[in-house]
C-alpha positions in Angstrom: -11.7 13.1 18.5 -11.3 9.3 18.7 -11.8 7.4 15.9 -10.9 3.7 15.0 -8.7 2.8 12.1 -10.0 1.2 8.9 -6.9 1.0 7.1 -3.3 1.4 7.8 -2.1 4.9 8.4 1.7 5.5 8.4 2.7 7.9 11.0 -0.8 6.7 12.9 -1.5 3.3 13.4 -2.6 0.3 11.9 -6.5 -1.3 11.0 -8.4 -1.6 14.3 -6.2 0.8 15.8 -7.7 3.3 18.1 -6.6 6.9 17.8 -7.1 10.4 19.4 -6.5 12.7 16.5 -7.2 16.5 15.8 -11.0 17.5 14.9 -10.3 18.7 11.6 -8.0 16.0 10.5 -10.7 12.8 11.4 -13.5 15.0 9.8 -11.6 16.6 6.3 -9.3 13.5 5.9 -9.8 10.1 7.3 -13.5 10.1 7.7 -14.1 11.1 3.7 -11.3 8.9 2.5 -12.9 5.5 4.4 -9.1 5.0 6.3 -11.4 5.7 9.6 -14.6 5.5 11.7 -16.0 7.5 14.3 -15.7 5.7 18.0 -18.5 4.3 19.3 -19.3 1.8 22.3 -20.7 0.0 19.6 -17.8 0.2 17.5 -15.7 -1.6 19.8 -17.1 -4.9 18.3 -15.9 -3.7 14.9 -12.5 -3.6 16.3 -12.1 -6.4 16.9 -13.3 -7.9 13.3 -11.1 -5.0 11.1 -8.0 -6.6 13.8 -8.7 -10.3 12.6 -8.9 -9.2 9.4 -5.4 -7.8 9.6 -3.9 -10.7 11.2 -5.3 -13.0 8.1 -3.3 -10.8 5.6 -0.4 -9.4 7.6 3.0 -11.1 7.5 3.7 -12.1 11.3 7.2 -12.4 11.3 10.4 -10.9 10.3 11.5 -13.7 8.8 8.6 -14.5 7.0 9.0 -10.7 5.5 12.7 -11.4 4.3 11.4 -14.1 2.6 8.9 -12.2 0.6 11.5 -9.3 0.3 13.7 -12.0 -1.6 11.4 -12.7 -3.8 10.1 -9.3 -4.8 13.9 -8.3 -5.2 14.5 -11.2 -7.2 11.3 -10.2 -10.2 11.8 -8.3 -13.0 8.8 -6.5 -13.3 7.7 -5.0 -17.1 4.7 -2.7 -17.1 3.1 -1.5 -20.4 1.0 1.8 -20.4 0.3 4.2 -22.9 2.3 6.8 -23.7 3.1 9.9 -26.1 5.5 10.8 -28.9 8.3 12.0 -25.9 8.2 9.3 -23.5 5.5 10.9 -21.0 2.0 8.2 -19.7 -1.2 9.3 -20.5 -1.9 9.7 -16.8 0.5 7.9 -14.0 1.3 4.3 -12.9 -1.0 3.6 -9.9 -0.1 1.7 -6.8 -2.9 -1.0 -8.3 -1.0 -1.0 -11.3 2.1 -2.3 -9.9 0.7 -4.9 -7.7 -1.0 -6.5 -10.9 2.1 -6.0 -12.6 4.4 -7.8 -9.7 1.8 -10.6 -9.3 1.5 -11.0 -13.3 5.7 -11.4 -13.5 5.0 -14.2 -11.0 6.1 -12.6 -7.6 4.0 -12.9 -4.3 0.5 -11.0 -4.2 1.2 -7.4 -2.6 -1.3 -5.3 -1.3 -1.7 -2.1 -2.9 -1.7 0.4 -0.2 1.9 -1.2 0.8 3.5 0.3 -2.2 4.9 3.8 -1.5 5.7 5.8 -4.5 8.3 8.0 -4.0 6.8 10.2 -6.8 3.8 10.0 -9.4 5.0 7.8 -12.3 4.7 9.4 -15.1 7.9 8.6 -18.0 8.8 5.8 -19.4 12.2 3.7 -18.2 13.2 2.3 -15.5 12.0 3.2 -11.7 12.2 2.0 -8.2 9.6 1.5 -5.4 9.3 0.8 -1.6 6.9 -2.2 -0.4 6.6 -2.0 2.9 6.3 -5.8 3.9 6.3 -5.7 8.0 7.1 -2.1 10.4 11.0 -3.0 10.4 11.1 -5.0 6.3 10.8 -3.0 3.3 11.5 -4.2 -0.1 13.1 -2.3 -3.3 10.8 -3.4 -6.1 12.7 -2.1 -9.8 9.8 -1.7 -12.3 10.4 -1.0 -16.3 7.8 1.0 -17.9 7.1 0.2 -21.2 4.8 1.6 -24.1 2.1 -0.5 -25.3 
């Protein structure tokens, strides 16, 4: 099935992007989850708006991605959640949650669906996550999850 990329897709392509992908996977997956469109001949035009979109709010060089890389590396990011009597969230640290939390400890704005989590936050301490910044740059951010 062809469809046409809403949002980035690692291991598939970026927004705008179009993509021959399995049946089941565009229909169960992408489709229900907004990250993709059906083609069309119509939705040709809406190529090309998601792709200048993505060049308003993607970092175009490498050098321009170090730079933000230094500066995400360089924050010391403090998050306060709730938590129980032994250390464990009521719930997990979102991907949302940490881009407030960056942008709050007065880094660069990140976009939340460029934060990988390795695995689900869920303790308090200290823990590490990837922000990918351009295909070849990718920041270590350290977060310290606090009790509120």
């Amino acid at each position: 099935m062809k469809i046409i990329l809403t949002h980035e897709v690692s291991g598939l392509g970026a927004a705008g992007d179009v993509v021959d992908v399995k049946d089941g996977y565009a229909r169960n997956y992408l489709i229900p989850r907004k990250l993709a469109i059906r083609w069309t001949k119509g939705g040709e035009k809406d190529v090309e708006q998601i792709r200048r979109a993505r060049k308003i709010h993607e970092i175009h060089t490498i050098e321009q991605a170090n730079q933000v890389k230094a500066q995400l590396e360089g924050v010391k990011v403090r998050l306060a959640v709730r938590s129980g009597d032994a250390g464990r969230l009521f719930g997990s640290v979102t991907p949302a949650d940490i881009a407030s939390a960056i942008k709050a400890s007065g880094g660069p704005e990140v976009d939340k669906r460029r934060i990988e989590l390795g695995a689900p936050i869920k303790t308090l301490g200290a823990h590490e996550t990837s922000v990918r910044l351009h295909p070849e740059v990718a920041a270590t951010v350290n977060i310290e999850v606090v009790a509120a």
